[in-house]
CHARMM-style PDB file with segment names, atoms N, HN, CA, C and O in Angstrom:
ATOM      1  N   UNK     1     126.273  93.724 124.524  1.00  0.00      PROA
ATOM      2  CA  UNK     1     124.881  94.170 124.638  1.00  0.00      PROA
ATOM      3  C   UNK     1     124.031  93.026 125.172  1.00  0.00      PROA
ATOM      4  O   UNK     1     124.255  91.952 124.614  1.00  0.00      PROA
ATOM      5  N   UNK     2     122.966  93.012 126.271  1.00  0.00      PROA
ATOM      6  HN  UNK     2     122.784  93.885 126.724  1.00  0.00      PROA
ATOM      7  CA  UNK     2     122.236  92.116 126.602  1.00  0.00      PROA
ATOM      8  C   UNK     2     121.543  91.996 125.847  1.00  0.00      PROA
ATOM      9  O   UNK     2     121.480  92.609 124.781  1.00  0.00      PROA
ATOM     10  N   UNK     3     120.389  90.580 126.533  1.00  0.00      PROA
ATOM     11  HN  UNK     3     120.441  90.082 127.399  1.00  0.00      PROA
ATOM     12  CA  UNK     3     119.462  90.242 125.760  1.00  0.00      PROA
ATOM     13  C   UNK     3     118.261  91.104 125.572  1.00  0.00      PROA
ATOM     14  O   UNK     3     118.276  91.985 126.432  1.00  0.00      PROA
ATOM     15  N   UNK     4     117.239  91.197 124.796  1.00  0.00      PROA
ATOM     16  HN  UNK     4     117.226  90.481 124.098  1.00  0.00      PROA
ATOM     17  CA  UNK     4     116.206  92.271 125.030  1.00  0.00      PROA
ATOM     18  C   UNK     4     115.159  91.334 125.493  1.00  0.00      PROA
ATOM     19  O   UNK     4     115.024  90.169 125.121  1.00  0.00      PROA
ATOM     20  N   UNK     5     114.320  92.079 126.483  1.00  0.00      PROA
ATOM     21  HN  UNK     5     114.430  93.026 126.785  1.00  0.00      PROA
ATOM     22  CA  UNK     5     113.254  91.046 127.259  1.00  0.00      PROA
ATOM     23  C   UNK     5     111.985  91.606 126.228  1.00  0.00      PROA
ATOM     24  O   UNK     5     111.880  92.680 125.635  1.00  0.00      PROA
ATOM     25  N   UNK     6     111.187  90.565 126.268  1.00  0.00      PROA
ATOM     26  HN  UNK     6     111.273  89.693 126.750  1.00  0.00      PROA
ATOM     27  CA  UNK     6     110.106  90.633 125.217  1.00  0.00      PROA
ATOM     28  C   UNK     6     108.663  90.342 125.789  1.00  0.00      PROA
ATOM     29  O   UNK     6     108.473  89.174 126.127  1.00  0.00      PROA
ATOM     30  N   UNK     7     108.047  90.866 125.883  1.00  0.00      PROA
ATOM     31  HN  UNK     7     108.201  91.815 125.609  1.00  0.00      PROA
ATOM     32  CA  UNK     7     106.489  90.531 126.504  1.00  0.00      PROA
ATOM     33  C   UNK     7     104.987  90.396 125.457  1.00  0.00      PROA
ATOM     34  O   UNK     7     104.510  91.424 124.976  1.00  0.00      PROA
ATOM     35  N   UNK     8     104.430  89.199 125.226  1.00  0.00      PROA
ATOM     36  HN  UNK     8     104.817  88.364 125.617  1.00  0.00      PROA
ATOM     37  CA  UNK     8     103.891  89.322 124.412  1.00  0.00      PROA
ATOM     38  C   UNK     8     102.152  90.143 124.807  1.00  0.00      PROA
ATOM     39  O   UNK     8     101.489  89.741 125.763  1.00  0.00      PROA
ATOM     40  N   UNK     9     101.700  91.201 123.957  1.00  0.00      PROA
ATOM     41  HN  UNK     9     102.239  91.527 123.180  1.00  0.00      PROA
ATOM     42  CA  UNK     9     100.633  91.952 123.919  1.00  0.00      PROA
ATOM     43  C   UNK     9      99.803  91.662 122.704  1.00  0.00      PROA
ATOM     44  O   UNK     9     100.265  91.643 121.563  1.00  0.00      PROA
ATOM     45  N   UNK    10      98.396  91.409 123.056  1.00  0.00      PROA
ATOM     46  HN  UNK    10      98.021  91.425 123.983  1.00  0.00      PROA
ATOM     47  CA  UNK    10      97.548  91.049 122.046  1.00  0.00      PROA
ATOM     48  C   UNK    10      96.534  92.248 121.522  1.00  0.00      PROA
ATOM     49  O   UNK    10      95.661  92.859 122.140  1.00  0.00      PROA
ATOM     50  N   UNK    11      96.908  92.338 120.368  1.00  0.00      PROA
ATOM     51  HN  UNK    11      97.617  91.842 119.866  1.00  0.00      PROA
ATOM     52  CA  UNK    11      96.350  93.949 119.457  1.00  0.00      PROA
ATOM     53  C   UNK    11      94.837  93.019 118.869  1.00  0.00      PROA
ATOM     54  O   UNK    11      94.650  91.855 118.515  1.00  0.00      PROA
ATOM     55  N   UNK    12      94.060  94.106 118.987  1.00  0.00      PROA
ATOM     56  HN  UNK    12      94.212  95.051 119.275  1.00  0.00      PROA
ATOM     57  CA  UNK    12      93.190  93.540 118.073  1.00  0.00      PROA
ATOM     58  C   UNK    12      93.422  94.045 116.450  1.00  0.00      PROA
ATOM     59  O   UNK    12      92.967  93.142 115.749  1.00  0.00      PROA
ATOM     60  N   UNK    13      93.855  94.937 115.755  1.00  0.00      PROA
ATOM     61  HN  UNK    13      94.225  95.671 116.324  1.00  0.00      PROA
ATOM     62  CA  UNK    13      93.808  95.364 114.326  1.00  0.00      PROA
ATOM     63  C   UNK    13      94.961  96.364 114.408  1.00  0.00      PROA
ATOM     64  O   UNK    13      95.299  97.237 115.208  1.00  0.00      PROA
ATOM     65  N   UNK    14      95.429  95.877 113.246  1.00  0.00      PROA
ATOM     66  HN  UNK    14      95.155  95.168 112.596  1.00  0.00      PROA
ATOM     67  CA  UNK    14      96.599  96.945 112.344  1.00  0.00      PROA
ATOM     68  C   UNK    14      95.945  98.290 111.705  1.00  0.00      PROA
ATOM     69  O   UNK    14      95.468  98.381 110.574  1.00  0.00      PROA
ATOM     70  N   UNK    15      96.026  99.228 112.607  1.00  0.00      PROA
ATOM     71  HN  UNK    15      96.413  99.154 113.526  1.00  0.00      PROA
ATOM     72  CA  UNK    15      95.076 100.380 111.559  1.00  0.00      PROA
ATOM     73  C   UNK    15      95.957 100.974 110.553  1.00  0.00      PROA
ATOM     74  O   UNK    15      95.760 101.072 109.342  1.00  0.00      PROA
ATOM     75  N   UNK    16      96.837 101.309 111.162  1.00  0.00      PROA
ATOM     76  HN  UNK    16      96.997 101.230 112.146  1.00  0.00      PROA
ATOM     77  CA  UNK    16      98.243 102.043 109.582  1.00  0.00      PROA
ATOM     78  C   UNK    16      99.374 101.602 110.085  1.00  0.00      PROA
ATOM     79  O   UNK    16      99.465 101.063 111.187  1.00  0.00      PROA
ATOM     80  N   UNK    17     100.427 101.831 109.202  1.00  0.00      PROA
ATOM     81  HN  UNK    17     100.353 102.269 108.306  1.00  0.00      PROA
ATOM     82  CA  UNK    17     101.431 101.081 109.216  1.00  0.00      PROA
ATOM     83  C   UNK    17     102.649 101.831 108.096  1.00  0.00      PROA
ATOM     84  O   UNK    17     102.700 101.927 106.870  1.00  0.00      PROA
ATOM     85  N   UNK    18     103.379 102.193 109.007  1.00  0.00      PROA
ATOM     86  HN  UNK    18     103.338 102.115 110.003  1.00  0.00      PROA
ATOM     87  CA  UNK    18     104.565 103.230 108.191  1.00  0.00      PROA
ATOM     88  C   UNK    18     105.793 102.151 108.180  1.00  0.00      PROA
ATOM     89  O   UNK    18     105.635 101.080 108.766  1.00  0.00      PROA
ATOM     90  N   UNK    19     107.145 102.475 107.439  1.00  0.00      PROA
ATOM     91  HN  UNK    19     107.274 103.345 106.963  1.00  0.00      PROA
ATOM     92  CA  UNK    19     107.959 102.367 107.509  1.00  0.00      PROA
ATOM     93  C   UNK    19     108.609 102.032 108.652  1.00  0.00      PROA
ATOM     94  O   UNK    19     109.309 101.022 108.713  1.00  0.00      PROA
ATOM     95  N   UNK    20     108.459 102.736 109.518  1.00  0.00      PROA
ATOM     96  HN  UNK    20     107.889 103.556 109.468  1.00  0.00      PROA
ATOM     97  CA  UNK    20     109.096 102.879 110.952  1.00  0.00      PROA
ATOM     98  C   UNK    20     108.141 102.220 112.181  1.00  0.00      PROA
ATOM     99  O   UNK    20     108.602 101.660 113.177  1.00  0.00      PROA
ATOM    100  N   UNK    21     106.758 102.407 111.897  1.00  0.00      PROA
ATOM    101  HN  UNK    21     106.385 102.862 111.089  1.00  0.00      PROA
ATOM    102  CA  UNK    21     106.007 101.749 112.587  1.00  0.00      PROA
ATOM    103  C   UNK    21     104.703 101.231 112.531  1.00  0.00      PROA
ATOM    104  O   UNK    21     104.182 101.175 111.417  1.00  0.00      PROA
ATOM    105  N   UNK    22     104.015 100.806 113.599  1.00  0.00      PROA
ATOM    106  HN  UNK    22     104.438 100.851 114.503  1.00  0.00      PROA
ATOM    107  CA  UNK    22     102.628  99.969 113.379  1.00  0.00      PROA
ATOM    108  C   UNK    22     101.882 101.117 114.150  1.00  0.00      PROA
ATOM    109  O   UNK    22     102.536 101.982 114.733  1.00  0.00      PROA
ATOM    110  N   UNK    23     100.095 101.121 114.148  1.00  0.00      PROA
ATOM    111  HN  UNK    23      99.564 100.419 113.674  1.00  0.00      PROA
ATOM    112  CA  UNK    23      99.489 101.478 114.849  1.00  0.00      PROA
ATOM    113  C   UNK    23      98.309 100.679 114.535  1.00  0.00      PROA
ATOM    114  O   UNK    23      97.539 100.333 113.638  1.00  0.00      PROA
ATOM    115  N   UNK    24      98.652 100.560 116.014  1.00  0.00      PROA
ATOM    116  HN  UNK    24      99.277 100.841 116.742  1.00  0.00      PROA
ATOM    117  CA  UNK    24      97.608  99.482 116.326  1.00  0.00      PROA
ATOM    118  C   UNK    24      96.126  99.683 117.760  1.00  0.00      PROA
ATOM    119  O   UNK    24      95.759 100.568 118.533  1.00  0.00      PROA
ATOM    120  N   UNK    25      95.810  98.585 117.494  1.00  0.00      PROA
ATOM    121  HN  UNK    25      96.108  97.866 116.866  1.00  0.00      PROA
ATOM    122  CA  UNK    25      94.140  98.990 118.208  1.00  0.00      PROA
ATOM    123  C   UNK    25      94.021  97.965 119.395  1.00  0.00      PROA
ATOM    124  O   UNK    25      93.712  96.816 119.080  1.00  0.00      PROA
ATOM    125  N   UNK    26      94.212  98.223 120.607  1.00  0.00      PROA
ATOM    126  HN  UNK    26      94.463  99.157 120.863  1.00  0.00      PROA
ATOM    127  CA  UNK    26      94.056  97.542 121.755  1.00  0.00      PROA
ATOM    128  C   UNK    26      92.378  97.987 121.985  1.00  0.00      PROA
ATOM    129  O   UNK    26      92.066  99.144 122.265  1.00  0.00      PROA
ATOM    130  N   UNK    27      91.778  97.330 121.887  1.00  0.00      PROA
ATOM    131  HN  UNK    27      92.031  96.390 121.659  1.00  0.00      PROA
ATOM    132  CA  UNK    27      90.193  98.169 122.580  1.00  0.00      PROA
ATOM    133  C   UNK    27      90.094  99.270 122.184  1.00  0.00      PROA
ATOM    134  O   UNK    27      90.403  99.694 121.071  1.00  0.00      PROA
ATOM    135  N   UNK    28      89.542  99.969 123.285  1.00  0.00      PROA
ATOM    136  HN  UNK    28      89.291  99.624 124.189  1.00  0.00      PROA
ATOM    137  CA  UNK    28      89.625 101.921 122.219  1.00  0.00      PROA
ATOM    138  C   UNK    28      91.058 102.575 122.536  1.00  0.00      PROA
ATOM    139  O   UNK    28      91.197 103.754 122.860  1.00  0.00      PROA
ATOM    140  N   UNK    29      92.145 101.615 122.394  1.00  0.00      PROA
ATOM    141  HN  UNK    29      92.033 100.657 122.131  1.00  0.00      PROA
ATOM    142  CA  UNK    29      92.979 102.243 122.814  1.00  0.00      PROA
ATOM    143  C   UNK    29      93.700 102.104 121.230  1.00  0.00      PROA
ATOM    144  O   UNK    29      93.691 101.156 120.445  1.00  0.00      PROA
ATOM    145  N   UNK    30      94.210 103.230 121.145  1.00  0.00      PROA
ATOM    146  HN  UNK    30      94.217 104.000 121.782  1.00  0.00      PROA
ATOM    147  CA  UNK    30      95.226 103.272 119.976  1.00  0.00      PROA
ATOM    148  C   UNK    30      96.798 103.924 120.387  1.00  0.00      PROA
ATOM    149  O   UNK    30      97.014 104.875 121.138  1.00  0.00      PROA
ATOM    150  N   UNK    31      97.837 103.057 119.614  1.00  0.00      PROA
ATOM    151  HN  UNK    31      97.662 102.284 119.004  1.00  0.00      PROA
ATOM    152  CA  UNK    31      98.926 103.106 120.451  1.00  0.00      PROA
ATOM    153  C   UNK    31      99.798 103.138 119.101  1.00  0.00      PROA
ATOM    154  O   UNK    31      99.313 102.546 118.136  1.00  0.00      PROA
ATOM    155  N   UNK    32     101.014 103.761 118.947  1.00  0.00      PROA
ATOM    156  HN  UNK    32     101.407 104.241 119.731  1.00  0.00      PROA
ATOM    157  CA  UNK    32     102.084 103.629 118.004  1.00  0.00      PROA
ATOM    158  C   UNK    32     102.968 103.104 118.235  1.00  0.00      PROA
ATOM    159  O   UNK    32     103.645 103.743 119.040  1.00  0.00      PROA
ATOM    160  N   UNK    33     103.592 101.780 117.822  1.00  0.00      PROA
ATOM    161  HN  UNK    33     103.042 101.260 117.168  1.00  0.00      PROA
ATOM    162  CA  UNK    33     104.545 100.838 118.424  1.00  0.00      PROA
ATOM    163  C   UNK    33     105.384 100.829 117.353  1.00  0.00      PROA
ATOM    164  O   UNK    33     105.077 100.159 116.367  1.00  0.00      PROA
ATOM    165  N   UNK    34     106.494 101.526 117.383  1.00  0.00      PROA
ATOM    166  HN  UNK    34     106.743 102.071 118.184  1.00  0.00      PROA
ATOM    167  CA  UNK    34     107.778 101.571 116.371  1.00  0.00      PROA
ATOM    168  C   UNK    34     108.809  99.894 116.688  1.00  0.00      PROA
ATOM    169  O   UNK    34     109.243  99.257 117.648  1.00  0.00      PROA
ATOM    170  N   UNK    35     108.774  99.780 114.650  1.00  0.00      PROA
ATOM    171  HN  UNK    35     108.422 100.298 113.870  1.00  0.00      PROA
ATOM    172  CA  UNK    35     109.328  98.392 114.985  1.00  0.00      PROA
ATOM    173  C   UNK    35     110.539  97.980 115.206  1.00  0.00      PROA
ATOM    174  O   UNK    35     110.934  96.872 114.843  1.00  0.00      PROA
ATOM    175  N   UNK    36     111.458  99.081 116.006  1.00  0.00      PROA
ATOM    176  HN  UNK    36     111.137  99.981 116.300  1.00  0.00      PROA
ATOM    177  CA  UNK    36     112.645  99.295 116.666  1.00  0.00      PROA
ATOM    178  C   UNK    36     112.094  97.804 117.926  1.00  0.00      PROA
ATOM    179  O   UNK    36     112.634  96.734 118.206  1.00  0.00      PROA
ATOM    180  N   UNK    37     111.147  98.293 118.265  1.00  0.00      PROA
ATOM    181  HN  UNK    37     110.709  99.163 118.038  1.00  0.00      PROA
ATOM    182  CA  UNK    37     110.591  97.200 119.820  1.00  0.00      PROA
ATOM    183  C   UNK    37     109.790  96.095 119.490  1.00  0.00      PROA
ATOM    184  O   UNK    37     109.322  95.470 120.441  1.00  0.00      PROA
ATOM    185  N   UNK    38     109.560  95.760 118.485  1.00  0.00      PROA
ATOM    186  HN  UNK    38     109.940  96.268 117.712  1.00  0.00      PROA
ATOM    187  CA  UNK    38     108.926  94.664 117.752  1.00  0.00      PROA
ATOM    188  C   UNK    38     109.995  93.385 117.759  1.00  0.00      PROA
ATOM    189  O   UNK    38     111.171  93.669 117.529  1.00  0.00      PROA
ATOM    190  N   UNK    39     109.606  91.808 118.046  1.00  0.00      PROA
ATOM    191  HN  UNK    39     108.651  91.578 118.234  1.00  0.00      PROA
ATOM    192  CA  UNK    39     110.427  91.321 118.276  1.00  0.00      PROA
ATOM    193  C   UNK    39     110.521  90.825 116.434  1.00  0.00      PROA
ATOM    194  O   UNK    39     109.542  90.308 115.894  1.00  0.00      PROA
ATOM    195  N   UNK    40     111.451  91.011 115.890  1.00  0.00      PROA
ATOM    196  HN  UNK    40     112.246  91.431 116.328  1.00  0.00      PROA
ATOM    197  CA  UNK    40     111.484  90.247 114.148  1.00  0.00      PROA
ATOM    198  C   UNK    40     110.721  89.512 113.928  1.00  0.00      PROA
ATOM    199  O   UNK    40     109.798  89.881 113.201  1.00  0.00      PROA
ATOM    200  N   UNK    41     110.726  88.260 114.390  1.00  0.00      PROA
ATOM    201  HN  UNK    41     111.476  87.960 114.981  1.00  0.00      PROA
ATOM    202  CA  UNK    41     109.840  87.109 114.585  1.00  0.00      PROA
ATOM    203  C   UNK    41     108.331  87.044 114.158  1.00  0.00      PROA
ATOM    204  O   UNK    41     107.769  86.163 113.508  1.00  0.00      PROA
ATOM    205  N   UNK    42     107.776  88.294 114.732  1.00  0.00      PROA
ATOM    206  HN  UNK    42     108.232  89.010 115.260  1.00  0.00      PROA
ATOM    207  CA  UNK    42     106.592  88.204 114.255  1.00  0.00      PROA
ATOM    208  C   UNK    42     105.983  89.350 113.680  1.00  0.00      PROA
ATOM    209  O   UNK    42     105.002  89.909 114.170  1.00  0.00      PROA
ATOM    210  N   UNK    43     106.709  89.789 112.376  1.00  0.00      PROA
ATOM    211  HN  UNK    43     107.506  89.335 111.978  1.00  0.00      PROA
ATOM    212  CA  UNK    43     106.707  90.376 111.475  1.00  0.00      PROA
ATOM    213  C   UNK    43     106.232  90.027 109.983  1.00  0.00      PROA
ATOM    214  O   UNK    43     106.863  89.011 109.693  1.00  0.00      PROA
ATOM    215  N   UNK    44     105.648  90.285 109.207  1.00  0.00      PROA
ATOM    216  HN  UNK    44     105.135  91.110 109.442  1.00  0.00      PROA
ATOM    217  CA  UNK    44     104.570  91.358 109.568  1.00  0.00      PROA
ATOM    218  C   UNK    44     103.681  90.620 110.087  1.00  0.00      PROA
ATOM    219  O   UNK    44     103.375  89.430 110.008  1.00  0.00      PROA
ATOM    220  N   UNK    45     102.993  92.292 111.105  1.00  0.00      PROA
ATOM    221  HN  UNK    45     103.241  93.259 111.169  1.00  0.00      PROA
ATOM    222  CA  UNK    45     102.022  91.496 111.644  1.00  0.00      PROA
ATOM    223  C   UNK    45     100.411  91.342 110.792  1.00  0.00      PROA
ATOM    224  O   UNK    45     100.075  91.840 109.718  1.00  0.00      PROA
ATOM    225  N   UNK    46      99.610  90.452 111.746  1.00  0.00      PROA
ATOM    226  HN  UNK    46      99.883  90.048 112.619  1.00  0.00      PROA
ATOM    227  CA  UNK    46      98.624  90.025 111.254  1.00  0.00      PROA
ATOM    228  C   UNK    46      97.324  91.129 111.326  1.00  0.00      PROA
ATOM    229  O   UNK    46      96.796  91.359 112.414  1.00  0.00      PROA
ATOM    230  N   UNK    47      96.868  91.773 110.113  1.00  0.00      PROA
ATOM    231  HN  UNK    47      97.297  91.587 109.229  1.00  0.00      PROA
ATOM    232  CA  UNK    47      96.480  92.865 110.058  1.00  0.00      PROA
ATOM    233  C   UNK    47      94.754  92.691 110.576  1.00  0.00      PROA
ATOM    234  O   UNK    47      94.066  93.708 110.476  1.00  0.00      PROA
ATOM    235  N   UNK    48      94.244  91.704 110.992  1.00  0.00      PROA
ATOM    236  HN  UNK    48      94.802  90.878 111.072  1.00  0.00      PROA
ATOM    237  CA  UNK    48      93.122  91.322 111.978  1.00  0.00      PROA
ATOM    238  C   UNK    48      93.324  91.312 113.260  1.00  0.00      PROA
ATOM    239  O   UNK    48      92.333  91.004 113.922  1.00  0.00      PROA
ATOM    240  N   UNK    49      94.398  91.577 113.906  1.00  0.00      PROA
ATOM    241  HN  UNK    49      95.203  91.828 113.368  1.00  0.00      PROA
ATOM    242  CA  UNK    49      94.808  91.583 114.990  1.00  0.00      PROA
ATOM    243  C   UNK    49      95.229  90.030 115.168  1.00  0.00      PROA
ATOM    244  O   UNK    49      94.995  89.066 114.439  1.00  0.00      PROA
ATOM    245  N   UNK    50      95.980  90.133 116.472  1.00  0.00      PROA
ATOM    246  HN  UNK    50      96.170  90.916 117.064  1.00  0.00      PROA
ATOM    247  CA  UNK    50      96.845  88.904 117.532  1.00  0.00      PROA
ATOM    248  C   UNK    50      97.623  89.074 118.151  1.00  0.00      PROA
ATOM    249  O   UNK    50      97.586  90.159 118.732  1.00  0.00      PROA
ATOM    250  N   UNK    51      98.451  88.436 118.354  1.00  0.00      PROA
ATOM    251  HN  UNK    51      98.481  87.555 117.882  1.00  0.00      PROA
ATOM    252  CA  UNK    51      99.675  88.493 119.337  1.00  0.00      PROA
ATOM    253  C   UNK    51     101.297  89.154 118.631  1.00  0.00      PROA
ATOM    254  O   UNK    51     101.794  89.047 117.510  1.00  0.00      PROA
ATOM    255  N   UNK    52     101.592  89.595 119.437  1.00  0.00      PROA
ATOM    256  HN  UNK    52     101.189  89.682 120.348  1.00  0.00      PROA
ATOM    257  CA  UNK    52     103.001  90.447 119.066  1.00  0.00      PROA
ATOM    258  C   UNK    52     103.858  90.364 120.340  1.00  0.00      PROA
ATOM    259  O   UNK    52     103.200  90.434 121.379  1.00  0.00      PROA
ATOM    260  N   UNK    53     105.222  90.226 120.481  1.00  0.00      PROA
ATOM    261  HN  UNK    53     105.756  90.169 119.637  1.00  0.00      PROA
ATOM    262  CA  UNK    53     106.358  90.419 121.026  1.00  0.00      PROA
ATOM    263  C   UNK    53     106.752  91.564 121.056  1.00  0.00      PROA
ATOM    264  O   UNK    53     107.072  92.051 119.972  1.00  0.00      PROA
ATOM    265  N   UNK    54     106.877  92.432 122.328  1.00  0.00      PROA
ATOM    266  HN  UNK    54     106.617  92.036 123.208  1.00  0.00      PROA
ATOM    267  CA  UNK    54     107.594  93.811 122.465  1.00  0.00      PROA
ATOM    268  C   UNK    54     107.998  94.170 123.706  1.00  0.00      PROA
ATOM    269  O   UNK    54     107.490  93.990 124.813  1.00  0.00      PROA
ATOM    270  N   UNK    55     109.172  94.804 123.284  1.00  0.00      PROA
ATOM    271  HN  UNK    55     109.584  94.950 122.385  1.00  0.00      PROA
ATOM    272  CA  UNK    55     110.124  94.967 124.953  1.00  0.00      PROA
ATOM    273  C   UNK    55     109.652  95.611 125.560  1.00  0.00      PROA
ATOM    274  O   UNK    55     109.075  96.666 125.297  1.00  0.00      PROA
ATOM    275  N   UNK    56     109.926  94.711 127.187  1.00  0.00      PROA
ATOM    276  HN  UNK    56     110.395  93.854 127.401  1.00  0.00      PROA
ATOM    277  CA  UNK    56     109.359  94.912 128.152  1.00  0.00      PROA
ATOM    278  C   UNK    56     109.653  96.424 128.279  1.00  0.00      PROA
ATOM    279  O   UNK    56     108.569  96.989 128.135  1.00  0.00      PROA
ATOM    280  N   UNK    57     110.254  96.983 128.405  1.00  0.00      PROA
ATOM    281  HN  UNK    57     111.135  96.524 128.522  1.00  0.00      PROA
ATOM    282  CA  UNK    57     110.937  98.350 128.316  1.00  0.00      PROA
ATOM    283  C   UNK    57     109.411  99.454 127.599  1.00  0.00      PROA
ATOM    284  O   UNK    57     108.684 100.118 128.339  1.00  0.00      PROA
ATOM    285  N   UNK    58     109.351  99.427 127.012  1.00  0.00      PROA
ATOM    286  HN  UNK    58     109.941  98.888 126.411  1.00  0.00      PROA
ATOM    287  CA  UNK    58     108.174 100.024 126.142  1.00  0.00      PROA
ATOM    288  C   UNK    58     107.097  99.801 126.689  1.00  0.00      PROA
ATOM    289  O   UNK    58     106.412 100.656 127.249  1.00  0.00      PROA
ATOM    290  N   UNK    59     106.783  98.403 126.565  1.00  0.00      PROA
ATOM    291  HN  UNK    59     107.340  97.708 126.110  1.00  0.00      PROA
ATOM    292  CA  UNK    59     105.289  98.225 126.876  1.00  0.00      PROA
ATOM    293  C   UNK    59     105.027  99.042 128.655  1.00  0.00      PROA
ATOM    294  O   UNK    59     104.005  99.709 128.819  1.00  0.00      PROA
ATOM    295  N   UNK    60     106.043  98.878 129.833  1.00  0.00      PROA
ATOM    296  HN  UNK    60     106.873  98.337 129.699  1.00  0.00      PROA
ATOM    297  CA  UNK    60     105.758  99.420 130.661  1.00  0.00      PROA
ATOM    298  C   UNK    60     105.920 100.926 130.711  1.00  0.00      PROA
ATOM    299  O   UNK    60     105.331 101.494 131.630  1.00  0.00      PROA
ATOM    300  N   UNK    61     106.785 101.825 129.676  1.00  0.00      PROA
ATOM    301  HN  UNK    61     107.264 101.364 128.929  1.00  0.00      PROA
ATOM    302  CA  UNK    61     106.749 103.231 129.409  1.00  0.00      PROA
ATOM    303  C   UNK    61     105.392 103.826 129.194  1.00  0.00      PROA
ATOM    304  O   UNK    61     104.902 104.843 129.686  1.00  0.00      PROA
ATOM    305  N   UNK    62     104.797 102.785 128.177  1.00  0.00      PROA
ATOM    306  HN  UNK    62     105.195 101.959 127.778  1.00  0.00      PROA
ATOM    307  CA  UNK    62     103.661 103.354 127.419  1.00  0.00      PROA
ATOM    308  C   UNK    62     102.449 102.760 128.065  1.00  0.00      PROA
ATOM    309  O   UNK    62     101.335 102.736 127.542  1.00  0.00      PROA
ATOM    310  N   UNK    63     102.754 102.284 129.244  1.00  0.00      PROA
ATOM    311  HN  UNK    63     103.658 102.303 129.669  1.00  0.00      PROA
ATOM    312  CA  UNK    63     101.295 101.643 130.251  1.00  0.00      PROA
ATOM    313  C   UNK    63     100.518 100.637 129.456  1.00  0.00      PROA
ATOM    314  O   UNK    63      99.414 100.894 128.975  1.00  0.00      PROA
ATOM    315  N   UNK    64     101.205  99.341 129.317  1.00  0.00      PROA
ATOM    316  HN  UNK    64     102.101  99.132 129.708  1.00  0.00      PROA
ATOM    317  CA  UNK    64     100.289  98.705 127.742  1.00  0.00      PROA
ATOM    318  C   UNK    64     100.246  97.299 128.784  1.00  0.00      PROA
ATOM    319  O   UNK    64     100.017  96.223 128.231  1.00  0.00      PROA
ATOM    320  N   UNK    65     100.433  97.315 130.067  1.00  0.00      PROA
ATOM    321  HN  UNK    65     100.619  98.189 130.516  1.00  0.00      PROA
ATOM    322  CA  UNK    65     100.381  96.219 130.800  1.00  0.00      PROA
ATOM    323  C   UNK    65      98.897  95.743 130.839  1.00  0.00      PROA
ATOM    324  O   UNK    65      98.598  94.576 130.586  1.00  0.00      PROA
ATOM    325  N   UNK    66      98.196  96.473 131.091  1.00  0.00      PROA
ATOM    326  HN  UNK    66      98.439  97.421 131.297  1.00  0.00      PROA
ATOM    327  CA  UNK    66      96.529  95.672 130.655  1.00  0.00      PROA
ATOM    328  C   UNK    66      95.928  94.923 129.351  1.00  0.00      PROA
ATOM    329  O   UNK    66      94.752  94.645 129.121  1.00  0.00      PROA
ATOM    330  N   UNK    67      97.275  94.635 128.432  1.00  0.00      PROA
ATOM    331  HN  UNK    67      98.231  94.861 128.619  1.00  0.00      PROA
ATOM    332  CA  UNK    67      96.583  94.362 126.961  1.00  0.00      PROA
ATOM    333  C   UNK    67      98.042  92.994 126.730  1.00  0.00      PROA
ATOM    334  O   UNK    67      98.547  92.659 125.659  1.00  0.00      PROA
ATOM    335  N   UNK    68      98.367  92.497 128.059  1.00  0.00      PROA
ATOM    336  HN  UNK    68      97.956  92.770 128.929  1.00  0.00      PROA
ATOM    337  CA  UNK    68      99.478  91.610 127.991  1.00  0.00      PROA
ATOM    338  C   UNK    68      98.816  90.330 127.994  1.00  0.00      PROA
ATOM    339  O   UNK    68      98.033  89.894 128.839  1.00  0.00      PROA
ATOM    340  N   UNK    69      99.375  89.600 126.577  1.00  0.00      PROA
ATOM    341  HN  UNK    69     100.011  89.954 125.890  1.00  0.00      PROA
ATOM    342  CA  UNK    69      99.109  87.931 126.972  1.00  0.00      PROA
ATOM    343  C   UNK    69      98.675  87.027 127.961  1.00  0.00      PROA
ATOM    344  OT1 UNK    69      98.675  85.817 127.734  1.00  0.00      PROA
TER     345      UNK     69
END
């Protein structure tokens, strides 16, 4: 299995937060980022918002390229 490529995206706030995933607050954008694509590392996240690691794979599915590091 390769490596997974990781792109870091800066959330401003943790609004809820399940088992399976985060939802989080880019601007008025609200987005559900399951922590399947979360890089471990920066877990849990910081519920004021910041920076997070998530595969490139996702972030370009879900059009999240305007909210990239």
């Amino acid at each position: 299995m390769g490596q997974k490529e990781y792109l870091s995206l800066d959330y401003d706030e943790v609004i809820h937060e399940t088992e399976k995933a985060y939802l989080l607050a880019f601007g008025d954008l609200q987005q559900w980022l399951p922590k399947s694509v979360v890089d471990p590392e920066f877990m849990p996240l910081d519920e004021d918002g910041g920076e997070v690691a998530v595969e490139a794979w996702f972030i370009h599915k879900q059009e999240l390229e305007d909210y990239l590091s």
